[in-house]
C-alpha positions in Angstrom: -14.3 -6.7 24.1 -13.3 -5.4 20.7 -11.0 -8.6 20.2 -13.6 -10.6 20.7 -16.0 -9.0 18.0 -15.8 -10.5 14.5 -17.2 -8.4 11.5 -18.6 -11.2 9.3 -16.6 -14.1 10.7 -13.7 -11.3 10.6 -11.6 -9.4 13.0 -11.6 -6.0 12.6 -7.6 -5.5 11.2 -9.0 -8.3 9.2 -12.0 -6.6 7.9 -10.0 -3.5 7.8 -7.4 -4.6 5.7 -10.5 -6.4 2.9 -11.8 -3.3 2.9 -9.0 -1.3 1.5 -8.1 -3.8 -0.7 -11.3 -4.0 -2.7 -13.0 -0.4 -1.8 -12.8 2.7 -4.1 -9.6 3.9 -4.8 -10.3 7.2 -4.1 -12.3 6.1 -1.1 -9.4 4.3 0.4 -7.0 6.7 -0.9 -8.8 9.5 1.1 -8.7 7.3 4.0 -4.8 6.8 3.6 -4.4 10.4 3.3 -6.5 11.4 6.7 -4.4 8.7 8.3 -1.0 9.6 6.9 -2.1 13.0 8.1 -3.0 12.2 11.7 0.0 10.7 12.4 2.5 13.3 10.9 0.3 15.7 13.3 1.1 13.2 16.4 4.5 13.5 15.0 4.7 17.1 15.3 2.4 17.5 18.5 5.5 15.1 19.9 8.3 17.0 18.0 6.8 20.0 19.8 7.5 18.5 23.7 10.9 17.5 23.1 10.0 13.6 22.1 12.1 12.0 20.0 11.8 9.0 17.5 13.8 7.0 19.7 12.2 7.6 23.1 8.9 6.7 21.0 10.6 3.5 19.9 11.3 2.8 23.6 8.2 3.6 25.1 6.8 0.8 22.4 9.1 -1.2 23.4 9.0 -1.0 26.7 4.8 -1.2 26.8 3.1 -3.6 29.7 0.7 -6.6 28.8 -1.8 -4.3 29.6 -0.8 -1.4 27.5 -0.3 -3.9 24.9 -4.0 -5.3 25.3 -5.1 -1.2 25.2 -3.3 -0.3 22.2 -4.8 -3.3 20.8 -8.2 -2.0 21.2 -7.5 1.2 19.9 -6.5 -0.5 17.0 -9.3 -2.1 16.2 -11.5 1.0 17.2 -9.5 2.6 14.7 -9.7 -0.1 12.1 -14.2 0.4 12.7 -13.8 4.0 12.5 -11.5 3.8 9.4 -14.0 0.8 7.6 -16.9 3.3 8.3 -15.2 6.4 6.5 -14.2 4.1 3.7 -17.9 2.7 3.3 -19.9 5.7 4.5 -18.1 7.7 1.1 -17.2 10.0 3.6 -20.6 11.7 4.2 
């Protein structure tokens, strides 16, 4: 599983998070941007069927183990995919 895979004696948040630190700036910043981007359109795809801020808040809250363990996973898929937009340039 993806908690158990270590980039470089890393987890991937971990390798994630080295990675925009010492990248491009205008790598990671283009990163940031698609990022900051997908989630304002999640924002308004949710605006757009009546969910609020605060029902989101409670649906985190209220996640099981096992949605916990899956958003964890997505996570990390997110932090690969992110790492390889970063170091691919964006090709």
């Amino acid at each position: 599983m993806l908690e158990d895979l270590e980039l470089f004696g890393k987890s991937p948040i971990d390798k994630w998070k080295e990675v925009i630190l010492n990248a491009s700036p205008t790598l990671v910043g283009l990163e940031l941007e698609r990022l900051l981007d997908e989630i304002c359109a999640i924002e308004l795809f949710l605006e757009s069927k009546s969910i609020d801020s605060q029902e989101l808040r409670s649906f985190i809250c209220g996640l099981s183990e096992q949605d916990k363990d899956k958003l964890s996973h997505l996570k990390q898929s997110l932090a690969i995919e992110s790492m390889g937009k970063i170091l691919g340039n964006y090709e």
